[in-house]
C-alpha positions in Angstrom: -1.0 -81.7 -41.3 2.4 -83.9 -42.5 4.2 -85.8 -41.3 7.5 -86.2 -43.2 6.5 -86.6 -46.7 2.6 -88.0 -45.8 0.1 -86.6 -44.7 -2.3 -87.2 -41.8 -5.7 -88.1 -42.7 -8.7 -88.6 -40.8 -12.2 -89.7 -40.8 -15.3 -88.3 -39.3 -17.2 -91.0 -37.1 -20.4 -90.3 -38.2 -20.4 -89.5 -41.7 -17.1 -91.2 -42.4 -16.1 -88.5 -44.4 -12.3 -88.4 -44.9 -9.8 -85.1 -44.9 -7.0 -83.3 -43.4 -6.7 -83.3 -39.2 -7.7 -79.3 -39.3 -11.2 -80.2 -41.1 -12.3 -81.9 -37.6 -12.8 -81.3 -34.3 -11.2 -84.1 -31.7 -12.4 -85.8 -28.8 -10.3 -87.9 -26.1 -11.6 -90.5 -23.4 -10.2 -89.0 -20.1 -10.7 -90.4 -16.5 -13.7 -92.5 -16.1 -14.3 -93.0 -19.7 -15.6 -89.3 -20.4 -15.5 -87.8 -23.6 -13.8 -84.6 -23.9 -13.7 -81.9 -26.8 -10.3 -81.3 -27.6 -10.4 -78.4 -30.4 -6.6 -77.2 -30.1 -5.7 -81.3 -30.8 -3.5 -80.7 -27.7 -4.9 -83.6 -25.1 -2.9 -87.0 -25.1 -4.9 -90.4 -25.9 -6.5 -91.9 -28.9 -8.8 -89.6 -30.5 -11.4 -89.4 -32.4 -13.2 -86.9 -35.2 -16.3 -85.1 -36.2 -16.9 -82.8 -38.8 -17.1 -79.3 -38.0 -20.9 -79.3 -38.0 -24.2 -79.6 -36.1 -25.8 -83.4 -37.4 -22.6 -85.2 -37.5 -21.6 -84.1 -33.6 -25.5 -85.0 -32.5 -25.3 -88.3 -34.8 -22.0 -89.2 -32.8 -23.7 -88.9 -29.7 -27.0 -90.2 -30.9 -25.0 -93.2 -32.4 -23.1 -94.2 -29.6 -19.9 -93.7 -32.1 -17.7 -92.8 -29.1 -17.7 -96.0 -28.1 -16.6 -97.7 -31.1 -14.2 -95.1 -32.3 -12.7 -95.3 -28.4 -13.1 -98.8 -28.8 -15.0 -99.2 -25.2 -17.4 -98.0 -23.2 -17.7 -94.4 -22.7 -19.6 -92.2 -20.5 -23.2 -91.1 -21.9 -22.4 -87.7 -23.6 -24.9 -84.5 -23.1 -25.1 -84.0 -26.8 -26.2 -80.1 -25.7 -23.5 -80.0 -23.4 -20.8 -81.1 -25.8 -22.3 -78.5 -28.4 -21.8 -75.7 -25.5 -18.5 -76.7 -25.2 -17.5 -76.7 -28.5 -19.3 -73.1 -29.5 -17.1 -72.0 -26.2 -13.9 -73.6 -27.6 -14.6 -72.1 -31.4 -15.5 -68.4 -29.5 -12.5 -68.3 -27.8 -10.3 -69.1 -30.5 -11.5 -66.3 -32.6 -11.5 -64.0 -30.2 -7.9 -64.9 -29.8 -6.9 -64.7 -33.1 -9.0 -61.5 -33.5 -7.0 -59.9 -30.1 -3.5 -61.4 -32.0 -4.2 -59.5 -35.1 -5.1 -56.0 -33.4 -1.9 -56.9 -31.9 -0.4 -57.2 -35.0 -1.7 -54.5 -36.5 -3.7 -56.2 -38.5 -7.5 -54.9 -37.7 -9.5 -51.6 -38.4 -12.4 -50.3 -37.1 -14.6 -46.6 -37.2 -16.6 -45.8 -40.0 -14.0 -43.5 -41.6 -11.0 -45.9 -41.4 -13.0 -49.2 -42.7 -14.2 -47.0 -45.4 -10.7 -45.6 -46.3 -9.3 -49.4 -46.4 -12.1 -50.7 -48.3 -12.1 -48.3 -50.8 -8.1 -49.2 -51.5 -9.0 -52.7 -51.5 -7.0 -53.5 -47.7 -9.5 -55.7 -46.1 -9.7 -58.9 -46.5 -12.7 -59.4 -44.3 -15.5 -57.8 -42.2 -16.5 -59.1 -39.4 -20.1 -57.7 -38.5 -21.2 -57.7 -34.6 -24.4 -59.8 -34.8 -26.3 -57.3 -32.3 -25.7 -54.3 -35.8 -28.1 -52.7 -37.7 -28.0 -53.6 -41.3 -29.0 -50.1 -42.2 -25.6 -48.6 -40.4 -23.8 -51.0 -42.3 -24.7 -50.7 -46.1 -22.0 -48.8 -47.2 -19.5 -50.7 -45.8 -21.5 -53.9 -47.2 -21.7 -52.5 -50.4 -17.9 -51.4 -50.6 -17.0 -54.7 -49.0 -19.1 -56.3 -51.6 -16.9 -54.4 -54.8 -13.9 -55.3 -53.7 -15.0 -59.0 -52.7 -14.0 -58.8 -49.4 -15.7 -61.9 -47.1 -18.4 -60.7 -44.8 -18.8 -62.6 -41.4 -21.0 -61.9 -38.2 -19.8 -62.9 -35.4 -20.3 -62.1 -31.4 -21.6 -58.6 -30.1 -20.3 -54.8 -30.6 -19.9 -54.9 -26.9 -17.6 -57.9 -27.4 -15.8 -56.6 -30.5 -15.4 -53.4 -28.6 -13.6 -55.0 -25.7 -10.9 -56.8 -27.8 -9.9 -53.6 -29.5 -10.0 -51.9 -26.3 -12.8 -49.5 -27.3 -16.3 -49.0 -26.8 -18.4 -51.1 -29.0 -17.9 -51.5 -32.3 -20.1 -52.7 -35.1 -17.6 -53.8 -37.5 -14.2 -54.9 -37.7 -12.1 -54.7 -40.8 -9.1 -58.0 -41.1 -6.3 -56.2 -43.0 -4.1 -59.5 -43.1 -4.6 -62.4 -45.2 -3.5 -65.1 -42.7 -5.6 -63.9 -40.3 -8.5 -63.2 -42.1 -8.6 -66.3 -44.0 -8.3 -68.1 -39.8 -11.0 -65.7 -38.7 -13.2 -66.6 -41.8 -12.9 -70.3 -41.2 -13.5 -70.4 -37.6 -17.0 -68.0 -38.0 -17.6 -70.5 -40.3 -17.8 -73.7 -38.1 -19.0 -71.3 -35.3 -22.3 -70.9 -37.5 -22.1 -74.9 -38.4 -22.0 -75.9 -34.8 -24.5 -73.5 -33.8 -27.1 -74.2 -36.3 -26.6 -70.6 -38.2 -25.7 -72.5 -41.8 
């Protein structure tokens, strides 16, 4: 993120690695000194940062680095709880982003038609319902694989279904860049938070 001609850097309060806003996930003190996830960056307050990832949100909590990043007190933190949260906050977004681009016209799914785009090197990345059998998948895989498409699982067929409007799928294709570059990133700390990485 810039501002103006800088940009806005921050630090994780565990690790104290340092990076770009979009690299973290934010918290905010709210009423009664409780820590709340703010993954859109959208709450008002003082924030502070995390990585993306499993140790350094547990080693926040662990740490008591709420406190001195809020610089006071804060409520005790659930370090389960704030994980939930999180994973919740990470799902949604990419379910959203994955509804936006069907939207846009932007996804494919069926056998057939991920085949067809694969084959003239259109997707930019699979995402794999986590509930699929490899073995109905290895074709696409292996095209997928050729044309060095990014491969992803993520949520249920039931689920991936539901956002195109259909009955379950196993696989969604990402035609779009943008979005499948978004998508990528977001299974990505999805996996990190959850312990999948």
């Amino acid at each position: 993120m810039t501002r103006g001609s800088r940009t806005v850097e921050r630090t994780c309060v565990t690790c104290r690695k340092k990076g770009e806003q979009d690299q973290f996930i934010r918290y905010v003190a709210g009423p009664e000194q409780k820590v709340y996830v703010d993954y859109r960056d959208r709450l008002p307050g003082r924030g502070a940062y995390t990585c993306a990832d499993r140790r350094c949100v547990e080693n926040a909590v662990r740490s008591n680095a709420f406190d001195r990043a809020f610089r006071h007190k804060t409520a005790e933190v659930d370090p389960d709880g704030i994980l939930t949260t999180i994973r919740e906050a990470i799902n949604q977004r990419i379910l959203g982003l994955l509804g936006i681009a069907r939207k846009a016209g932007a996804v494919a799914s069926g056998r057939s038609a991920l085949q067809s785009f694969l084959e003239r090197n259109e997707i930019r990345c699979l995402v794999i319902a986590n509930d699929a059998s490899d073995r109905s998948l290895n074709e696409l895989k292996a095209s997928a694989e050729v044309t060095d498409c990014a491969m992803a699982r993520f949520s249920s067929q039931e689920e991936l279904g539901k956002i195109l409007g259909r009955d379950n799928r196993n696989c969604v294709g990402i035609k779009d860049k943008h979005f499948a570059e978004l998508i990528a990133l977001e299974i990505s700390r999805f996996q990190k938070i959850a312990g999948e990485n």
